[in-house]
Every structure is written in structure tokens, then in C-alpha cells.
C-alpha positions in Angstrom: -24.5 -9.3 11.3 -22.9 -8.9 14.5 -19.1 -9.6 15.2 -18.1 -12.2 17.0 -16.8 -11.4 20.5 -12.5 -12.4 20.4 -12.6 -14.4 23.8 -10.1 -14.1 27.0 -6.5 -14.1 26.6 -6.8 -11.1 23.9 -6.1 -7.6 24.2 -9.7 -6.9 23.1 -11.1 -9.4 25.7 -9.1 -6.5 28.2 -10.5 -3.9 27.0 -14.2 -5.3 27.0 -13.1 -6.4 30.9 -12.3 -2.4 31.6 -15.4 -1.4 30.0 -17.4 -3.5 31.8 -15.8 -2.1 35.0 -14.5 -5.7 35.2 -11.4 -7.3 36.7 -9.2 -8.5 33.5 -8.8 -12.0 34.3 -4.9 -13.2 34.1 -5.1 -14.5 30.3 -6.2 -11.0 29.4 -3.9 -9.3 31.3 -0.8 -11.0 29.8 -2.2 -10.3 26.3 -2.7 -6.9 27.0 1.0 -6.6 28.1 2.6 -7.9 25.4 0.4 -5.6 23.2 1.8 -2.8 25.1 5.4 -3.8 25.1 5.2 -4.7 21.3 3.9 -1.0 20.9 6.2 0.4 23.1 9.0 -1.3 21.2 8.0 0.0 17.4 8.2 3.5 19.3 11.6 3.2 20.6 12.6 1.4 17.5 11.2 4.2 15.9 12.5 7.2 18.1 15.7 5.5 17.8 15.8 5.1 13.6 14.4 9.2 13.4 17.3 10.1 16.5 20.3 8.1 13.6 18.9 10.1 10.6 18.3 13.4 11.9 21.2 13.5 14.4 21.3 17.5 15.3 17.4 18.2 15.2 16.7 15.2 17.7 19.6 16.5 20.1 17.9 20.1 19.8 14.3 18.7 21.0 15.7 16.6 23.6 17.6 19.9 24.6 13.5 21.8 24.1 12.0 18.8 26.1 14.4 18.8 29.3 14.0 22.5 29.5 
């Protein structure tokens, strides 16, 4: 049995949009950010918890990664 299609204003409705070689329409677009900026803020929450515990061996790859 087939799934039923999540409609616009998600971040799959996006995603279909771009495969389609559609135009995300606005309520898609907005869901779409918020997916991004929720992922992008468990990374830096993340980066951020890792850089507290591990104090000298995050300062030596920020040192490796600027280089």
C-alpha cells in the first residue's frame, strides 16, 4: 500500500517541489527553513557540548582546520 503524500507546508512537500524541478511554494519553504535551522542548531549545540568536554583536542583541530 502506498504512503500517503505529507501535503505543502512540510519539509517533504520541499523536497518533492525540488524533485519535480518545481518552485517550492511559500508554506514549503518556511517549513523547510525551520528544518534547517533546527538541524543547524543540534550541530552547534553539539560542536559546542564536544568543544566544553574535550577542551585541548577541539582547539588543536580548529588550529588543523584554519591551516
Amino acid at each position: 500500500m502506498p504512503r500517503e503524500l505529507q501535503g505543502c507546508g512540510t519539509s517533504a512537500a520541499y523536497k518533492r517541489h525540488c524533485r519535480k524541478g518545481e518552485k517550492p511554494c511559500e508554506p514549503c519553504k518556511k517549513a523547510n527553513s525551520r528544518r534547517v535551522a533546527r538541524t543547524n542548531r543540534i550541530w552547534l549545540n553539539t560542536l559546542q557540548a564536544l568543544a566544553d568536554r574535550y577542551p585541548e583536542e577541539y582547539a588543536e583541530i580548529r588550529k588543523e582546520q584554519a591551516a
